[in-house]
C-alpha positions as CSV (number, residue, x, y, z in Angstrom):
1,X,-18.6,-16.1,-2.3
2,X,-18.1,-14.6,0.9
3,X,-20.3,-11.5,-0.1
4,X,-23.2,-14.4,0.1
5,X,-23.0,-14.9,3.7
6,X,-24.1,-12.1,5.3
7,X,-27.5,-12.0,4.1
8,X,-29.4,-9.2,1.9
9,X,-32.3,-8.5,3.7
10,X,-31.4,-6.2,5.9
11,X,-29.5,-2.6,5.4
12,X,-25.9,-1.7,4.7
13,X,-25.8,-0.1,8.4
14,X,-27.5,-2.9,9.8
15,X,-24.7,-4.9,8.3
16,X,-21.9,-3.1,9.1
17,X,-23.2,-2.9,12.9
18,X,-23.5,-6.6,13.3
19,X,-20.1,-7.6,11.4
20,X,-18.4,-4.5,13.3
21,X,-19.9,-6.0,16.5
22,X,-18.7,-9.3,15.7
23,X,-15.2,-8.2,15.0
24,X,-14.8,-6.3,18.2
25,X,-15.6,-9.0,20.4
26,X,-12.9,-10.6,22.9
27,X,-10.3,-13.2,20.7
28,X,-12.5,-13.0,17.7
29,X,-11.0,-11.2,14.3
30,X,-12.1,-11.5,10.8
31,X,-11.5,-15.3,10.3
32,X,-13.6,-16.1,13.3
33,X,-16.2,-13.4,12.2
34,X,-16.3,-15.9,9.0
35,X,-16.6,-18.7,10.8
36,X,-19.6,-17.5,12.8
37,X,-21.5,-16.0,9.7
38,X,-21.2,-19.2,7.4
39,X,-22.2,-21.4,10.9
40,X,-25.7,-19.0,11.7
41,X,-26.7,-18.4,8.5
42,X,-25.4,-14.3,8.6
43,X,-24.0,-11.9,10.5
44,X,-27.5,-10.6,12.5
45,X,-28.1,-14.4,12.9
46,X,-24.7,-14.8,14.8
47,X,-25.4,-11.9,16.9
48,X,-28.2,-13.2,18.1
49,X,-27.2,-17.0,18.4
50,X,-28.1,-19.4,21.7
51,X,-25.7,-18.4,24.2
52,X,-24.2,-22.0,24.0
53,X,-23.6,-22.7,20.3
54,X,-21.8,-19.2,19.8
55,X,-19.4,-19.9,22.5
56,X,-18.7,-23.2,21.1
57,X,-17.1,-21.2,18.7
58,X,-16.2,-17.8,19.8
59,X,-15.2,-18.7,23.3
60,X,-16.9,-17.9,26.5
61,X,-15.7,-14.4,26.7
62,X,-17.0,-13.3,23.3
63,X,-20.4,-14.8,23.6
64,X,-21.0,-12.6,27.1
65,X,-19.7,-9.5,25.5
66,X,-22.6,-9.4,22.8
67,X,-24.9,-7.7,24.9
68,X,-22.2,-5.2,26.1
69,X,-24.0,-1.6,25.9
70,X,-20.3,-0.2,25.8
71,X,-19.2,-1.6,22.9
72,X,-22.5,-1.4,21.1
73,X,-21.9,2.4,21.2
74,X,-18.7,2.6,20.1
75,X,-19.8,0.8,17.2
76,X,-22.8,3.6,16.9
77,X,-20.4,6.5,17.2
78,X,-18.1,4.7,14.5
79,X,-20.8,4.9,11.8
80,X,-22.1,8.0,12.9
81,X,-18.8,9.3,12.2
82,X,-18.7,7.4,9.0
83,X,-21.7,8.7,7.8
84,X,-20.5,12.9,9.0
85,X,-16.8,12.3,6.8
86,X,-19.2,10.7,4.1
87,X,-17.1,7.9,3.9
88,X,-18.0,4.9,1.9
89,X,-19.2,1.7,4.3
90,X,-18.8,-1.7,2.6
91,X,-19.3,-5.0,3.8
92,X,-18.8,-8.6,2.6
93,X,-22.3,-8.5,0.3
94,X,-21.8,-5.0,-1.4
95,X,-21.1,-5.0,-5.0
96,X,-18.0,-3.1,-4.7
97,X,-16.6,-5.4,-2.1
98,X,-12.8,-6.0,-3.2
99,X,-12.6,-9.0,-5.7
100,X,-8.9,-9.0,-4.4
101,X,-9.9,-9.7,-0.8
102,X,-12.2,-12.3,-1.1
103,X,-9.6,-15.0,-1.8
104,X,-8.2,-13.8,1.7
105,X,-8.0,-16.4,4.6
106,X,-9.2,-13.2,7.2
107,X,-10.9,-10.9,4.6
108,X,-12.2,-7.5,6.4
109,X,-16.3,-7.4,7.5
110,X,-16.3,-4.0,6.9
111,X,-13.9,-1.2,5.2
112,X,-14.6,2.3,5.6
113,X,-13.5,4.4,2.2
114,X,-12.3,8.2,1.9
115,X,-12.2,9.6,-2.0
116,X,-12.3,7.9,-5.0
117,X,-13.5,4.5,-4.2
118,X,-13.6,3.5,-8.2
119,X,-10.2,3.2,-7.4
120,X,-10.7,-0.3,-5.9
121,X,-12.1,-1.1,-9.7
122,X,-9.2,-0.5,-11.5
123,X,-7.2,-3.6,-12.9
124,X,-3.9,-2.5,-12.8
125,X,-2.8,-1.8,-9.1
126,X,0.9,-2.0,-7.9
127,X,2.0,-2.0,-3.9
128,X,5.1,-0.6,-3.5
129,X,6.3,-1.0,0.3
130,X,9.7,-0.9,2.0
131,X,11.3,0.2,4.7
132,X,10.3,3.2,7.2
133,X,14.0,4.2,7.5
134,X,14.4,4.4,3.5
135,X,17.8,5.7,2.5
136,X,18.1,8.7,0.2
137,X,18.7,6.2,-2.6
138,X,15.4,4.0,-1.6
139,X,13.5,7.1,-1.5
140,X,13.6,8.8,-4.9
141,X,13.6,4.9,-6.9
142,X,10.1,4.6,-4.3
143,X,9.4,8.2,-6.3
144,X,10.1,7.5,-9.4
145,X,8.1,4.2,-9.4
146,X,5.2,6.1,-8.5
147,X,5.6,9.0,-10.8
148,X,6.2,6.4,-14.0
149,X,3.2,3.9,-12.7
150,X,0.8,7.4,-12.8
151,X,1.8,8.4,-16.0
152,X,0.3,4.5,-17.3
153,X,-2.5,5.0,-15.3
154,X,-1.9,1.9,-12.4
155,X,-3.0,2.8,-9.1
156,X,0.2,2.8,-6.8
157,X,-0.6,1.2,-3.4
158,X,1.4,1.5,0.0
159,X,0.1,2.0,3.7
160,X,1.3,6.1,4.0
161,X,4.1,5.1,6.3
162,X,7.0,7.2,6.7
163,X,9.8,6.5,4.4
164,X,9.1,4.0,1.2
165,X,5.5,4.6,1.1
166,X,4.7,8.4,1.8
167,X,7.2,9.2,-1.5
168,X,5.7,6.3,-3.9
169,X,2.7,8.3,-2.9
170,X,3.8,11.3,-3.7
171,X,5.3,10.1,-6.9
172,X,2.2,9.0,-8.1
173,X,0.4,12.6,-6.7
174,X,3.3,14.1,-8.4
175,X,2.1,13.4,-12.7
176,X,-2.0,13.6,-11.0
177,X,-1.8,9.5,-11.0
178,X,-4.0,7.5,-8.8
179,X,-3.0,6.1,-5.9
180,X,-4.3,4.1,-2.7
181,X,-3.3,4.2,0.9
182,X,-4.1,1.1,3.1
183,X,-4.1,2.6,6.9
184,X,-3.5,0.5,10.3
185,X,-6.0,3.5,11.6
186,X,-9.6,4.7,11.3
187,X,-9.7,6.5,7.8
188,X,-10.5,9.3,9.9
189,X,-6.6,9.4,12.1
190,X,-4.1,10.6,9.7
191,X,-1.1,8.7,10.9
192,X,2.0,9.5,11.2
193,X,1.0,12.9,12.2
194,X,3.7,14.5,9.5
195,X,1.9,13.1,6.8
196,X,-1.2,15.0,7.7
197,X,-0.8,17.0,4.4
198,X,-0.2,14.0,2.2
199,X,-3.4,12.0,4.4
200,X,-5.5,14.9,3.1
201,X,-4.3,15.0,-0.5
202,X,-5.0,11.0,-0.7
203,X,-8.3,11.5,0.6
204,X,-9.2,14.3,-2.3
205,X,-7.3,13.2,-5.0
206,X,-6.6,9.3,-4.2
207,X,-8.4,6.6,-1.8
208,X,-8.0,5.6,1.8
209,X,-8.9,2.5,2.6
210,X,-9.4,1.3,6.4
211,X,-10.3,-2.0,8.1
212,X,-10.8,-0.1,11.6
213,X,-13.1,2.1,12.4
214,X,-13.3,5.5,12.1
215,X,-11.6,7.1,15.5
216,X,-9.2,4.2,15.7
217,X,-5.7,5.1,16.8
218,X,-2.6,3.2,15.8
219,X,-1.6,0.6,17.6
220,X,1.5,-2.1,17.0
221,X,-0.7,-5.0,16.0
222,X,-3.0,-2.8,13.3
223,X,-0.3,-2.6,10.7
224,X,0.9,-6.2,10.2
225,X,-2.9,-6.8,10.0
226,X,-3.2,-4.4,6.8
227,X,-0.4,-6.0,5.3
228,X,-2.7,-8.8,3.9
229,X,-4.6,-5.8,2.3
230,X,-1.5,-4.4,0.5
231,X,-0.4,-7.7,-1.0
232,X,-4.2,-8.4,-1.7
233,X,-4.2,-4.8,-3.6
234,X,-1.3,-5.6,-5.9
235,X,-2.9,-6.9,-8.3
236,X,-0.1,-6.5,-10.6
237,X,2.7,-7.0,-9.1
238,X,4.6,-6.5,-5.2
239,X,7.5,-4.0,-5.4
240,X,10.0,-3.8,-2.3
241,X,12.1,-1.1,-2.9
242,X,14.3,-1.8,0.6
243,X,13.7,-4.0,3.8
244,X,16.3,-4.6,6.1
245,X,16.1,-8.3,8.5
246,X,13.0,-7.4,10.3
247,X,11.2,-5.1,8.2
248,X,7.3,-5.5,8.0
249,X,7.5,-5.3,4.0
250,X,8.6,-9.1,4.3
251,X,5.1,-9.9,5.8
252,X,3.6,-8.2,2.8
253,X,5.4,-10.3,0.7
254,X,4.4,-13.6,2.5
255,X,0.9,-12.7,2.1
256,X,1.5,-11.3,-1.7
257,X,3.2,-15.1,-2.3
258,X,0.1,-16.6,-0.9
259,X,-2.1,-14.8,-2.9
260,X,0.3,-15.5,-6.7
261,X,1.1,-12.5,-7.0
262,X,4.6,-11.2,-8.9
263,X,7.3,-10.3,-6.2
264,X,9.7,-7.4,-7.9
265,X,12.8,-6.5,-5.2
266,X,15.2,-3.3,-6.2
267,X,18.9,-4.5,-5.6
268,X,20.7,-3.0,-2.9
269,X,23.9,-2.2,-1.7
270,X,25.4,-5.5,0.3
271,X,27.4,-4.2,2.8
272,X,24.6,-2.3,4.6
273,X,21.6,-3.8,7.0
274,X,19.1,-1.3,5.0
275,X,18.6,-4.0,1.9
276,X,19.6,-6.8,3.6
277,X,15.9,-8.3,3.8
278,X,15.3,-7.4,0.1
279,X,18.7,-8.8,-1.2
280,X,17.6,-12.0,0.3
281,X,14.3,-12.1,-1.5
282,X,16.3,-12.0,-4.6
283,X,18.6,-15.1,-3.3
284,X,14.7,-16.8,-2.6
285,X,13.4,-16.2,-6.1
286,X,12.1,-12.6,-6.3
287,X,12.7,-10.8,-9.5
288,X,15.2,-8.6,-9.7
289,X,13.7,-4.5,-10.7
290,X,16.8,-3.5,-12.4
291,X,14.7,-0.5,-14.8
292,X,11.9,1.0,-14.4
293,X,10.8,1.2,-17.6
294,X,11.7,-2.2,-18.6
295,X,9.9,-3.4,-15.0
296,X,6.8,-1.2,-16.8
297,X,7.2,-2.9,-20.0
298,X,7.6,-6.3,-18.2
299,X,4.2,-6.1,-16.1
300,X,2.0,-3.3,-18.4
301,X,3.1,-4.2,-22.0
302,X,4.1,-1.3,-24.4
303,X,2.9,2.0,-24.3
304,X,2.9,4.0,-27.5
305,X,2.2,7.2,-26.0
306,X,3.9,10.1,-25.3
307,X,3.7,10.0,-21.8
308,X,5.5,6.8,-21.7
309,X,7.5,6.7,-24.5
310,X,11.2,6.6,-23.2
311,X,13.7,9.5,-23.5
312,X,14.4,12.6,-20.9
313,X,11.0,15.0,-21.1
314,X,10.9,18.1,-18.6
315,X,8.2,16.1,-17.3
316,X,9.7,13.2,-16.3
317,X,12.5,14.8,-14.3
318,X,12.8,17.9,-11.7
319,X,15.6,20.7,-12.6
320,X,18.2,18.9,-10.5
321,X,17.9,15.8,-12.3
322,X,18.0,17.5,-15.8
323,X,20.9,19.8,-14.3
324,X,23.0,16.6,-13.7
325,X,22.2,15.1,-17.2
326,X,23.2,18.4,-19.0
327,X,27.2,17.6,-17.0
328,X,26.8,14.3,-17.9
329,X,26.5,15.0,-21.3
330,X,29.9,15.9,-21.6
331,X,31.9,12.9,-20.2
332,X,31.9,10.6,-17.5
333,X,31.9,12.2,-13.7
334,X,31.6,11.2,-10.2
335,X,29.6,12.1,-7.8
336,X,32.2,14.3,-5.5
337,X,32.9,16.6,-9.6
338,X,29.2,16.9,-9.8
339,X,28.8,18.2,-6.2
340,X,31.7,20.4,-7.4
341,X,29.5,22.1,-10.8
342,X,26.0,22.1,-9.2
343,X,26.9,23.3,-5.5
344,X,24.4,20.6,-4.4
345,X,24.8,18.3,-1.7
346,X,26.5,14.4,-1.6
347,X,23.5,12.9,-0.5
348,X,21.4,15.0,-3.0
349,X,23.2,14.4,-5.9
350,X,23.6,10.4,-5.3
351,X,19.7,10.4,-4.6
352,X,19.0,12.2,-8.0
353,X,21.9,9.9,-9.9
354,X,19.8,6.6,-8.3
355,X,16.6,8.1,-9.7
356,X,18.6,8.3,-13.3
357,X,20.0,5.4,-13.0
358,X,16.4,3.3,-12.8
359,X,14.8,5.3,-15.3
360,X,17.9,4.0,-17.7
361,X,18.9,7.7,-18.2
362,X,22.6,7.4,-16.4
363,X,24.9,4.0,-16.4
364,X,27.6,3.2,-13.5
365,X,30.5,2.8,-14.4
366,X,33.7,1.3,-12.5
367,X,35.1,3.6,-10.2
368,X,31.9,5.2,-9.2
369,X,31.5,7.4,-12.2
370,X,28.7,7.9,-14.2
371,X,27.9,8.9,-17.9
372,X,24.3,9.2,-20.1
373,X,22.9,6.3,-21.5
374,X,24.1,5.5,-24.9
């Protein structure tokens, strides 16, 4: 077990410092970090290596930048800072080290944790990711996910990006479920900057999890890094709610295949670049989330209680959604006669018909018109 390498003798700071020292070197990342603890015997060992057996492995430049007083400090000021936010510092040998991340090829040295770190203990986790640029659509089904996995008690994962992830966090935050952000900064940078509010709500009510540490800024190489973590995390099942071409979510996925886990992609529109990458995980074997209860019932098994029983409860749905059910109720209607009786906007009403339509409360019907569920 990788927990076994780092030797117990000395304390978790001590630990931390070395692995963190070992991680910021010149061309060395977590797989190298590894390979350097398994070769020495630990992480304190490594540090301390002959000058010519470290380099074999680390490279010239990383072996010379041991002794850099700079860097030493910044790893100093990191767990100072740590220890002022009273985050939670685990490495490789703590108990509480992630089960999920040991199988990794590049498991993390050391996370730094803000909130409820029994989070990481639960045994039903789902990562939903997807695009940053989510349509309306992609938005509330992200939403309504969340909400529906809190209610069962599954901790919803994403990274707190804009877009897909910030509203299956909310979703969950919405029915006081559990969920987990994986950050591409110190647990300490909220990031983006508009999800400040939500970065503080996950840290009191949820979990931030973080890789970097604390202080660190984001940068374009942090977030495909965290990606491993997200799939790792999913110990249920992968959602992708939408991904165009080039979207990052498709590196999540690669790592969630790698790992075994499930792969759930929500259908999409085809005649748009905003599903295109997820419609072509369906085409390469993904399973299709056409319900989101049934996609519940499919990965949790049945639920007898009330709060997951189907059927329309004030709870499940905000007043705009109920409003639209109560038209519904009369007859078929599109979307432009809806607008017409609620006064709401197109985009509005088609978001809240979407989030009907997963929960199995609303069916399509030809000619873009929609009725209740028999």
């Amino acid at each position: 077990m990788v927990g076994a390498l780092t030797g117990r003798s000395h304390s978790i700071n001590d630990r931390a410092r070395d692995l963190l020292l070992l991680d910021s070197l010149p061309g060395v990342g977590p797989a190298r970090v590894r390979k350097l603890v398994r070769a020495f015997g630990g992480a304190a060992a490594a540090v301390a290596a002959p000058h010519a057996a470290f380099s074999a492995i680390a490279g010239e430049a990383a072996a010379r930048s041991r002794t850099d007083a700079l860097m030493l400090e910044q790893v100093e000021r990191g767990l100072a800072r740590a220890a002022d936010m009273g985050m939670t510092v685990l490495t490789w040998s703590s108990s509480r080290y992630p089960g999920d991340f040991v199988h990794l090829a590049d498991p993390p040295p050391v996370l730094f944790l803000l909130g409820k770190v029994e989070l990481l203990e639960r045994s039903a986790a789902v990562t939903i990711v997807g695009s940053r640029r989510v349509t309306a659509r992609g938005r509330e089904v992200a939403r309504a996910l969340g909400r529906a996995l809190g209610r069962r008690g599954v901790v919803v994962v994403s990274g707190l990006a804009l877009g897909t992830d910030g509203a299956a966090h909310r979703g969950a935050l919405d029915v006081a479920g559990d969920s987990l952000a994986v950050l591409g900064t110190g647990a300490d940078v909220p990031y983006p900057r508009t999800h400040t509010r939500l970065f503080r709500a996950l840290s009191e009510r949820g979990l931030l999890v973080s890789e970097f540490m604390p202080g660190t800024e984001a940068t374009r190489y942090n977030f495909p890094r965290r990606n491993r973590l997200l799939a790792a995390l999913g110990s249920t099942a992968v959602v992708v709610v939408e991904a165009g071409p080039q979207s990052g979510s498709l590196i999540t996925v690669d790592h969630a295949l790698d790992l075994g886990r499930d792969v759930w992609t929500v259908p999409g529109p085809i005649d748009g670049p905003a599903c295109a990458g997820s419609n072509a995980l369906l085409a390469d074997g993904a399973r299709p989330l056409l319900s989101i209860d049934d996609f519940i019932r499919d990965t949790l098994g049945p639920c007898e209680t009330e709060e997951c029983l189907p059927g329309v409860r004030n709870d499940a749905f905000d007043d705009s959604e109920l409003s639209l059910l109560r038209h519904l109720e009369h007859g078929p209607l599109a979307p432009s006669e809806l607008v017409d009786r609620t006064g709401r906007s197109l985009p509005d009403v088609l978001a809240s018909l979407t989030a009907l339509e997963v929960h199995g409360q609303v069916v399509r019907l030809p000619g873009l018109r929609y009725r209740t569920a028999a």
